[in-house]
C-alpha positions in Angstrom: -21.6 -25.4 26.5 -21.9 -22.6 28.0 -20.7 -19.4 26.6 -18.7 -18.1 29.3 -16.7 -21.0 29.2 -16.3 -21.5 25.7 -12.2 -20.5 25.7 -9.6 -19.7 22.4 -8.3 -23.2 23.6 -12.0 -24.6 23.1 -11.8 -22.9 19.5 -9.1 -24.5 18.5 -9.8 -28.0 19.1 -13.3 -26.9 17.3 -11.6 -26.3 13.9 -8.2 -29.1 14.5 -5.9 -25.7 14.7 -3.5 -24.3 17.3 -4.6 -22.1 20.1 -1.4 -19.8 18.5 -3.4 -19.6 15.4 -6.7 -18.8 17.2 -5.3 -16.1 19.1 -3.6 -14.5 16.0 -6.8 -14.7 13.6 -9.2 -12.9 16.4 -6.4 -10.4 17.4 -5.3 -9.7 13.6 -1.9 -10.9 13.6 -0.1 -11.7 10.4 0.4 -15.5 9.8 -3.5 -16.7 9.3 -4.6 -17.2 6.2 -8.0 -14.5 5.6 -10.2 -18.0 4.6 -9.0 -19.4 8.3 -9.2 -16.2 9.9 -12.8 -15.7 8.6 -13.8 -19.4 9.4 -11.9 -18.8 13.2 -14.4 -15.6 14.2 -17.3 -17.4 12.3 -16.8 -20.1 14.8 -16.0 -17.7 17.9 -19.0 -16.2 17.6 -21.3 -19.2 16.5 -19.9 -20.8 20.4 -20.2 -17.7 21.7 -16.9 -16.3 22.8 -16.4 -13.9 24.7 -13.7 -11.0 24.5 -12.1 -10.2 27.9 -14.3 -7.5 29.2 -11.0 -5.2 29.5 -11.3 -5.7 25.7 -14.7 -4.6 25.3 -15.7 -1.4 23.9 -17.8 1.3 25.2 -20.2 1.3 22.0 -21.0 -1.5 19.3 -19.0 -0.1 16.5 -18.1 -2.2 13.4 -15.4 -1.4 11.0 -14.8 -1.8 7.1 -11.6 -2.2 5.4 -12.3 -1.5 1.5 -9.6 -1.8 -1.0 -9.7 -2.4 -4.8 -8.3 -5.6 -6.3 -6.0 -4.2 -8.5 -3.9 -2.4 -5.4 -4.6 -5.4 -3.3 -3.1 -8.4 -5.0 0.0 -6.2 -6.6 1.4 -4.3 -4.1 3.8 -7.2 -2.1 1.6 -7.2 0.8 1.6 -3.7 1.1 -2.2 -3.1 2.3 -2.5 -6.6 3.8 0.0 -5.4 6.3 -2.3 -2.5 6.8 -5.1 -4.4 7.4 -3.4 -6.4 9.6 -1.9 -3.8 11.7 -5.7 -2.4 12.2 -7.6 -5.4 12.5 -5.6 -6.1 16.0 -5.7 -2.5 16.7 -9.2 -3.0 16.7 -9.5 -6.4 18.2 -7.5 -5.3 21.2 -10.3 -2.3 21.7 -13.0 -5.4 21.2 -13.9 -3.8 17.5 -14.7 -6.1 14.6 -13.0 -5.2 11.2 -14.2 -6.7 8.3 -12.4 -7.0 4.9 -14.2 -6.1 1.8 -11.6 -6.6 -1.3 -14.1 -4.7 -4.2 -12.9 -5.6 -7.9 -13.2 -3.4 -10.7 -16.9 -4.5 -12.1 -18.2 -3.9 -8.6 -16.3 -0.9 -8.3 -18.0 0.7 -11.3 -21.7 -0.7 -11.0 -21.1 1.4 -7.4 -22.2 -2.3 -5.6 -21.8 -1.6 -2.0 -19.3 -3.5 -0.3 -21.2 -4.3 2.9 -25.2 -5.6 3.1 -26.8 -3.7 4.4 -28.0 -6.4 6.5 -24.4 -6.4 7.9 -24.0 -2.6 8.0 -20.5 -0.9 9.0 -20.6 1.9 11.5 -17.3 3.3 9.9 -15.2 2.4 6.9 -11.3 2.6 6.1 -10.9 3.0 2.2 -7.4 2.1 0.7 -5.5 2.2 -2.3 -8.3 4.9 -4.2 -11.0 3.9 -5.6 -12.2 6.0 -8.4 -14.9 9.5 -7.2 -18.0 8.3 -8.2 -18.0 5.2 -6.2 -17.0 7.3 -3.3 -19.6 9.7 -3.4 -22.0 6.6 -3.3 -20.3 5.7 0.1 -19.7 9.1 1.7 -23.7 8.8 3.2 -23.0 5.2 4.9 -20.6 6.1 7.5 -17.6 7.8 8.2 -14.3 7.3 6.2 -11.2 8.1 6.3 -8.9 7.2 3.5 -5.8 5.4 3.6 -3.2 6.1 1.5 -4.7 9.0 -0.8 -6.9 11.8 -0.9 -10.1 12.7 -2.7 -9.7 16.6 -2.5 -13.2 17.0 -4.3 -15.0 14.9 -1.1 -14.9 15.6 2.3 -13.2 12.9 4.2 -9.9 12.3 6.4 -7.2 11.2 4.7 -4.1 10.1 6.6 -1.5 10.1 3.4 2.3 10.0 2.6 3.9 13.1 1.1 4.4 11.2 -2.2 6.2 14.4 -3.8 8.4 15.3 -1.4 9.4 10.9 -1.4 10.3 10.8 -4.9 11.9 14.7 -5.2 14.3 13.2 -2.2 14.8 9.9 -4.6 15.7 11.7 -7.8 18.0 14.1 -5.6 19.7 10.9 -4.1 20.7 9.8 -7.8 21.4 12.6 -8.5 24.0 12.9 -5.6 25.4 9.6 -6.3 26.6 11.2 -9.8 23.6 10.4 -12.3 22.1 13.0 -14.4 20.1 10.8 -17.0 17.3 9.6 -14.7 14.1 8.1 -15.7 10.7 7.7 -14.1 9.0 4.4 -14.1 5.5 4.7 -13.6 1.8 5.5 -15.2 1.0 9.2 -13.2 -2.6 8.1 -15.0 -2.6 5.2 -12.8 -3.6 6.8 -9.0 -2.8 10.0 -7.4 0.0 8.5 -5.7 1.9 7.7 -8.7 1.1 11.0 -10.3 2.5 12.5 -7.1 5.4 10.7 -7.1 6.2 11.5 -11.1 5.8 15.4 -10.2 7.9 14.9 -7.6 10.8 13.7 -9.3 10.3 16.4 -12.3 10.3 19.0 -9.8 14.2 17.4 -8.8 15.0 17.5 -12.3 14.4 20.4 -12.9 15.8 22.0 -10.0 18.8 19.9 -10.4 19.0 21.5 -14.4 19.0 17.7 -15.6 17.2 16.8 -18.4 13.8 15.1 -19.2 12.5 12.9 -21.7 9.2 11.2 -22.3 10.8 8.7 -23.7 12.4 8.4 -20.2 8.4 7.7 -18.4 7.6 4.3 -19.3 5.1 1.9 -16.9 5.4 -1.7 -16.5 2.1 -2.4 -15.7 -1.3 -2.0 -17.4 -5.0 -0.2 -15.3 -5.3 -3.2 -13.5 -2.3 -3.6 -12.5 -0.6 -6.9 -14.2 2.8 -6.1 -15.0 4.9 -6.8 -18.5 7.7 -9.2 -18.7 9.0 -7.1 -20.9 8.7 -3.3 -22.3 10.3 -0.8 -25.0 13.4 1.3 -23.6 15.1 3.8 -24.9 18.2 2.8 -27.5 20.2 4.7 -25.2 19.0 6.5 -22.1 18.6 7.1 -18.1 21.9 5.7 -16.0 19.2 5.8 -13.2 15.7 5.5 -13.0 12.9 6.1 -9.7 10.2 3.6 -9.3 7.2 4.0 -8.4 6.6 1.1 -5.7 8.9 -1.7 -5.5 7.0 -4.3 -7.6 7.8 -2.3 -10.7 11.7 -1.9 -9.3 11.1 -5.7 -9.6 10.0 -6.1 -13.0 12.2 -3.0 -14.2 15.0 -4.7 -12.9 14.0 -8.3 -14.9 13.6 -6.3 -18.4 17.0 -4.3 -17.6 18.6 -7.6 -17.6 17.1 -9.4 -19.9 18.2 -6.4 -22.2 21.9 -7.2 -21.0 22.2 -4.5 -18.1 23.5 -4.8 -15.0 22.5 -3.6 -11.9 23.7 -1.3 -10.1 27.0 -1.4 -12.4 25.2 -0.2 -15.9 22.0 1.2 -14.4 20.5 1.7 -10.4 16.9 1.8 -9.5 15.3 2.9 -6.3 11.7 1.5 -5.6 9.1 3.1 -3.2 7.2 0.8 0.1 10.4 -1.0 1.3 8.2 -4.1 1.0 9.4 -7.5 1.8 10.2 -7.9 -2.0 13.0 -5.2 -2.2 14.6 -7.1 0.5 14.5 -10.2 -1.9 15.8 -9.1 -5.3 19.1 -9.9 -5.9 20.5 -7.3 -5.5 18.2 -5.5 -3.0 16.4 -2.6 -3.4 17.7 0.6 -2.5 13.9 2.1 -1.5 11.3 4.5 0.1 10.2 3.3 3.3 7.0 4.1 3.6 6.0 2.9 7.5 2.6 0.6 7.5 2.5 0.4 11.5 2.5 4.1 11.0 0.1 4.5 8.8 -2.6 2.3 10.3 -2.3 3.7 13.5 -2.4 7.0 12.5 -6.2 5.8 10.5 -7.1 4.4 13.4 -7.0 6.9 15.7 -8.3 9.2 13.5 -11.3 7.2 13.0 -11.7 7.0 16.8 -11.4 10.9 16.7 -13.9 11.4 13.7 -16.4 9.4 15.5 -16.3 11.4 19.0 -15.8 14.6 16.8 -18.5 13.8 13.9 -19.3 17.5 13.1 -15.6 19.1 13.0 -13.3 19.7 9.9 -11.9 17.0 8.3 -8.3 16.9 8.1 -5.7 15.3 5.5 -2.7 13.7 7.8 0.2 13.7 6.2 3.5 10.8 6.9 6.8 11.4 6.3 9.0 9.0 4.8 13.1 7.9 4.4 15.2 6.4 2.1 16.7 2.6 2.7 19.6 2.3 0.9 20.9 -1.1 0.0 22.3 -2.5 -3.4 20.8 -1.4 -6.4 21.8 2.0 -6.2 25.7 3.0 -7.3 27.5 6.2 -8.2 27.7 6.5 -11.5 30.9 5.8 -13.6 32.5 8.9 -15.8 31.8 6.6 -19.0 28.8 6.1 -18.3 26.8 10.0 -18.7 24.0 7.5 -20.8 23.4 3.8 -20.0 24.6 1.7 -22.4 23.5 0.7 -25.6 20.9 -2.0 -25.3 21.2 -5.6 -26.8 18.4 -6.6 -28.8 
């Protein structure tokens, strides 16, 4: 056949699938599954397909989409929806994203995560990935960073203020009455977390509440797999900030398998507004951190960096705002310390 009149509807009844799904896979829309996506634009290209020459860029440009395992498959979709969001950014513009997913071997014998006999002309880099693997990348092709910054390496970084988030969290307990608050979070685990735990010390003490390190406890190990259950304090924090809603999650299932209640004993606020704060019963009173915004805000930086390949980089900062739903309430006059814990 020829190529010209191979069509998405030709695709589909290639492969036994729905134009629908065709259509989503090669413009990067959510609801295709990344093994059917790759096998759709495998077969798109093996027939020849052709994107719509309005589609078609003005330059054969390539992009890669690196992020680590261990923020990939924990973060409740949170950089799959980025990846989404850019890979029909770029489809749209007739640009091919690939997705390289790098676990923590590869990450550390510096493997590159594209052959090059498949060579990138730009990559997106999420979720941090430790310095000496990015100096091994910062010669292959532009970067910019997505979702933290590398302030030792010259690249763009389009970021969340991370600080400013959680110092507007541990103010909104504190305004809602609670004066005990705890952190949950590793500031060891990435720069965002770290951020996020100076952020809310920097409330605290502002506020003239008191701090604890027995109030910083993490509910997940380095590679991210979370505890069903952790040490807390005997008595301690009426509130505590979270450092992304998975760990509001699994707070939230040690608080009551310890006997606590939530919101009436203790409230948690969680950070991402991810489809899993929505879920927990109750919801998640959280940060919403805006992935839309954030991938087009990489993307046209990219699309700036490569017309501009010579001039500053720059480090784009996001703002952010707090969702407030359920697990949040003020804090009773009894209650100046959570309750005493069963064992």
């Amino acid at each position: 056949m020829s190529p010209s009149k191979v069509t998405m509807q030709t695709i589909a009844h290639t492969l036994n699938v729905s134009k629908v799904t065709v259509s989503k896979a090669l413009n990067g829309r959510p609801g295709v599954s990344l093994e059917l996506r790759k096998r759709i634009l495998e077969v798109s290209r093996e027939m020849g397909y052709q994107i719509p020459k309005t589609r078609q860029p003005s330059a054969e440009v390539t992009f890669g989409f690196v992020v680590p395992s261990r923020f990939f498959l924990e973060t409740d979709k949170f950089y799959t929806k980025i990846y989404y969001h850019l890979s029909r950014r770029c489809a749209t513009a007739g640009y091919a994203l690939s997705l390289r997913i790098l676990d923590a071997q590869e990450e550390e014998q510096l493997v590159p995560p594209f052959p090059s006999t498949n060579p990138v002309s730009a990559l997106f880099i999420a979720g941090e990935l430790h310095e000496p693997y990015l100096h091994s990348l910062r010669d292959l092709a532009p970067i910019v960073a997505l979702d933290f910054c590398e302030p030792h390496l010259a690249m763009d970084a389009v970021v969340i203020d991370n600080f400013y988030a959680s110092y507007s969290a541990t103010w909104y307990l504190a305004r809602h009455g609670h004066q005990n608050i705890g952190f949950v979070g590793d500031p060891g685990y990435s720069a965002s977390v770290a951020d996020r735990y100076y952020g809310y010390l920097k409330a605290m003490a502002e506020s003239g509440l008191p701090t604890s390190s027995d109030w910083c406890i993490s509910v997940n190990d380095a590679a991210g797999v979370y505890f069903a259950d952790v040490p807390l304090p005997t008595v301690g924090p009426t509130a505590w900030v979270c450092h992304c809603d998975m760990a509001a999650y699994h707070m939230l299932l040690i608080l009551q398998k310890h006997g606590q209640r939530i919101p009436e004993d203790v409230s948690l606020i969680g950070f991402d507004n991810t489809e899993l704060s929505q879920k927990t019963m109750p919801p998640l009173t959280t940060v919403d951190i805006n992935t839309h915004e954030l991938a087009d805000a990489a993307y046209d930086r990219m699309l700036w960096r490569l017309a501009h390949p010579t001039w500053p980089h720059q480090r784009i900062v996001l703002s952010t705002r707090i969702i407030e739903r359920h697990s949040v309430a003020a804090v009773r006059p009894e209650l100046s310390v959570s309750p005493a814990l069963t064992p």
